[in-house]
C-alpha positions as CSV (number, residue, x, y, z in Angstrom):
1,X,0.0,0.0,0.0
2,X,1.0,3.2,-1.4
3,X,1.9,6.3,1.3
4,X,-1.1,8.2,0.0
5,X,-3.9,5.5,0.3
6,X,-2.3,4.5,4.1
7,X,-2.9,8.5,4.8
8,X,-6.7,8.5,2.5
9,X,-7.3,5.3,5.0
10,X,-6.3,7.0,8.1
11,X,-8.5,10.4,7.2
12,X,-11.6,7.7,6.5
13,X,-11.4,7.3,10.3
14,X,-11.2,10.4,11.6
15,X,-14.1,12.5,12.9
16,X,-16.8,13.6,10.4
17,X,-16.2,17.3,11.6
18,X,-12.4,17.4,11.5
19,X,-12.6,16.0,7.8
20,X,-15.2,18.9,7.0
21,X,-12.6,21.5,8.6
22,X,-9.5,19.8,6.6
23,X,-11.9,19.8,3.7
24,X,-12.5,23.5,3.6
25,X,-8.7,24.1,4.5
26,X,-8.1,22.1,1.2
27,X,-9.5,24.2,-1.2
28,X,-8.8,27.9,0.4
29,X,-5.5,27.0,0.0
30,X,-5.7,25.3,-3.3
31,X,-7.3,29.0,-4.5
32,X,-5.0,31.3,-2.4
33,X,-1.8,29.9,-1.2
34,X,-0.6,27.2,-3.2
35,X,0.4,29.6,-5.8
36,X,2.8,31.5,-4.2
37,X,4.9,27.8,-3.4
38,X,8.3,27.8,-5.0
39,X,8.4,26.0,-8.1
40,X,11.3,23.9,-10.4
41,X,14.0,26.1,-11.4
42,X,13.8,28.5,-8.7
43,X,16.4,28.7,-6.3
44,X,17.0,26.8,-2.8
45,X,16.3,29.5,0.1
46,X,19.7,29.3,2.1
47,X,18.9,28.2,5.4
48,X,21.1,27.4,9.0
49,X,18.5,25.3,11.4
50,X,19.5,23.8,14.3
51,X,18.6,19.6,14.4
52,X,17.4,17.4,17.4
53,X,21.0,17.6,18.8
54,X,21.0,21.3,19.0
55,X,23.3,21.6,15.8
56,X,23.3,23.9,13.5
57,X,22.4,22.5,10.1
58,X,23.7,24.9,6.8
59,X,21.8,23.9,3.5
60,X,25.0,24.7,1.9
61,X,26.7,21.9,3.8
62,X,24.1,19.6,2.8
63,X,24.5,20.6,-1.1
64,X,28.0,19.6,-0.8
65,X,27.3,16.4,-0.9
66,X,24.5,16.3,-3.4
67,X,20.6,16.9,-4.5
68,X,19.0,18.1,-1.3
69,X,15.5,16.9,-0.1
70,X,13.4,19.1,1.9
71,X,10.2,17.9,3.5
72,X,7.7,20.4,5.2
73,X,5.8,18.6,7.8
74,X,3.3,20.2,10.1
75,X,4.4,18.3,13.9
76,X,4.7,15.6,16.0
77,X,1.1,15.4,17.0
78,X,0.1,15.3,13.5
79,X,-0.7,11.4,12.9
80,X,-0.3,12.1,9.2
81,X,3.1,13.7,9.2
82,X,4.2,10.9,11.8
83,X,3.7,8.6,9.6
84,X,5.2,10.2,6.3
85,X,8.3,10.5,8.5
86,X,8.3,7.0,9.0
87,X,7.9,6.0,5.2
88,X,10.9,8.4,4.3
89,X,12.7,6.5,6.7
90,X,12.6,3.5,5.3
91,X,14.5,4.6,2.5
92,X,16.0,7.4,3.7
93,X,19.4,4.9,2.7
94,X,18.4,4.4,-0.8
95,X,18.1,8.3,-0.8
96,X,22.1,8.5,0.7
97,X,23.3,5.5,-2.1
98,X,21.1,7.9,-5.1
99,X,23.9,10.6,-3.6
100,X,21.4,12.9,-2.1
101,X,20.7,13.9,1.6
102,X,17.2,14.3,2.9
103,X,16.4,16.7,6.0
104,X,12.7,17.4,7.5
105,X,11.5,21.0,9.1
106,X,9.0,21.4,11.1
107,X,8.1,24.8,13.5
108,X,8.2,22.6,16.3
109,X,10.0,23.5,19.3
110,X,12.7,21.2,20.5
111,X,10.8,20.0,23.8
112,X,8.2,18.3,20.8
113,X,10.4,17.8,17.7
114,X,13.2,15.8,19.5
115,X,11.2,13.6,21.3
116,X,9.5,12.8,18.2
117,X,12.6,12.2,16.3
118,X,14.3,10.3,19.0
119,X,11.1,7.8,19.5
120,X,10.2,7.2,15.8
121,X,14.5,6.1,15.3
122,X,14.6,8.9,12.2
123,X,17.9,8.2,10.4
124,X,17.6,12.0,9.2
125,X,17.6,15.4,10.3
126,X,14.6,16.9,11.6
127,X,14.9,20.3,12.0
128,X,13.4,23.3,14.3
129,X,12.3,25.9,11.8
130,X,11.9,28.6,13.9
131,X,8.9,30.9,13.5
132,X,7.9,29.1,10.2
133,X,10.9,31.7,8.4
134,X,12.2,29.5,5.7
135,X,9.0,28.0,5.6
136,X,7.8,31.3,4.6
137,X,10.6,31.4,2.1
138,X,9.5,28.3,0.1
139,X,5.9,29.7,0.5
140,X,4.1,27.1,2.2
141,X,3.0,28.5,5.4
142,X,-0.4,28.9,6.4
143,X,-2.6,30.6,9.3
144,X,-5.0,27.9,10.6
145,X,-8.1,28.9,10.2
146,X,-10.3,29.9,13.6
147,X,-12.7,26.9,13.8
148,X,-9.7,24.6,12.8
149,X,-7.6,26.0,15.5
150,X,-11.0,25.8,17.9
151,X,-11.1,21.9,17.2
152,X,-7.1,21.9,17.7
153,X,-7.2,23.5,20.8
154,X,-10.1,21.5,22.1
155,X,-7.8,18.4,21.6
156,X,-5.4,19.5,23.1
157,X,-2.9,20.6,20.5
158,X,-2.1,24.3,21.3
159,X,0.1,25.2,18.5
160,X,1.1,28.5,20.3
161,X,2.9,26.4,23.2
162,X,4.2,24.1,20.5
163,X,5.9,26.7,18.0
164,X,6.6,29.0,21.4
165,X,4.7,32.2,19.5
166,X,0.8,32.8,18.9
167,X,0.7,33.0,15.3
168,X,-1.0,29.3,14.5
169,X,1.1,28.9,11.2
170,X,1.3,25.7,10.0
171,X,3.3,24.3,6.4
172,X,1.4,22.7,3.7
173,X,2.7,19.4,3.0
174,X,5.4,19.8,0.6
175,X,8.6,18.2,-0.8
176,X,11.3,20.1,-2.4
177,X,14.6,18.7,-4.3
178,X,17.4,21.2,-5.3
179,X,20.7,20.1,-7.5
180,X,24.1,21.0,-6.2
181,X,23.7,24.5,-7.6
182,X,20.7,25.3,-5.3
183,X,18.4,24.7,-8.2
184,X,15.0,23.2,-7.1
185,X,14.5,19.9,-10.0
186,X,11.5,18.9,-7.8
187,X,8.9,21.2,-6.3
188,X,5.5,19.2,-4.8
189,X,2.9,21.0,-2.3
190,X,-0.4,20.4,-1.5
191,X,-2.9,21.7,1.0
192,X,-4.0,18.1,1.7
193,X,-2.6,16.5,4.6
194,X,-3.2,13.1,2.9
195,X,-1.4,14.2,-0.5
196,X,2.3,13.6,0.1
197,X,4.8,12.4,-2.3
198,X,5.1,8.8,-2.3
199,X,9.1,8.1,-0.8
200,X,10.1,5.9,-3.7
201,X,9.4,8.8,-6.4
202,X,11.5,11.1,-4.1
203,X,14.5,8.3,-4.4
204,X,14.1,8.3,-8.4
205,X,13.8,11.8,-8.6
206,X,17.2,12.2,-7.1
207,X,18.8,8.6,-8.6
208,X,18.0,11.1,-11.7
209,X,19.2,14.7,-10.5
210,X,22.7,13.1,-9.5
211,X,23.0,11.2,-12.9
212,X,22.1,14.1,-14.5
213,X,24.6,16.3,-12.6
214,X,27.1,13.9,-13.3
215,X,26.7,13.7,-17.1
216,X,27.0,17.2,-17.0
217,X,29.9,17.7,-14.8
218,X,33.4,18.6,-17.1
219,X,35.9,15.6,-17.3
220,X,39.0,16.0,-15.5
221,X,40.9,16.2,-18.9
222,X,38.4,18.5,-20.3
């Protein structure tokens, strides 16, 4: 079973009411937001985030060594994202051997993301993006809507304790790849929470960026 269908399966099950929120969310951000999302062939937003160790992570580092995957997830408590996580994971080696390096942000504070990172075994970086900033940068951040935020709230997910500000941003899903120039070759978003890119097209894409880069790259005699 595909990512996608697992996360269709899991919305099936959740409350009629939250699905009619997410459902509304869908399309106001399929009409207003979704449009301002980086797309292929713009440039990688330089970014220093620190990871679950307290390290500071430089994108340019990471380009170093090859394409550069960037997921947007929205938290720990989100189910959906949890599980993404977990499907990069598992081939979160197959994206190392393609040559590429995969990180994931989230506005999480560290109290939330490191727990989560430590207790699902990530083999990746997941990264405190602080304030939503580069989020902002790529264009996927959202303000959750009011009765969204109602129903959050009255779950007890309070996003301003969470992100350690009262804004109630949130990232759509997204999924970016960027060559070692800083050139995005892969730009997905969606305002679905269920509509993620499926982990083995993210391992193709960059088996294909890092062929391509090589082809391209002048011979040492050259």
């Amino acid at each position: 079973m595909g990512l996608r269908q697992t996360l269709t399966e899991m919305m099936a099950q959740r409350p009629a009411a939250y699905r009619a929120l997410l459902s509304d969310l869908t399309d106001t951000l399929r009409r207003a937001a979704l449009s301002g999302v980086l797309k292929e062939g713009e440039r990688l937003p330089d970014f220093v985030l620190p990871d679950a160790d307290g390290e500071l992570v430089f994108s340019d580092d990471l380009l170093r060594d090859g394409p550069l995957v960037v997921v947007f997830f929205r938290g720990e408590w989100c189910p959906f994202c949890r599980t993404a996580l977990s499907a990069l994971n598992d081939v979160a080696t197959d994206v190392a051997a393609a040559g590429g390096s995969l990180v994931a942000l989230s506005p999480d504070a560290a109290a939330f993301r490191d727990g989560a990172w430590h207790a699902q075994g990530l083999c990746f970086p997941v990264l405190n993006d602080i304030d939503g900033a580069v989020g902002l940068q790529f264009g996927t951040m959202f303000r959750v809507p009011d009765g969204l935020r109602d129903f959050y709230i009255a779950a007890g997910i309070d996003l301003t304790l969470r992100h350690g500000d009262p804004s109630w941003f949130l990232p759509m899903p997204a999924t970016f790849i960027a060559d070692v120039d800083g050139v995005l070759r892969f730009a997905y978003a969606s305002g679905d929470v269920t509509d993620r890119v499926e982990p083995q097209e993210i391992v193709a894409a960059v088996r294909r960026i890092s062929a391509e880069t090589s082809t391209a790259a002048p011979s040492p005699d050259s």
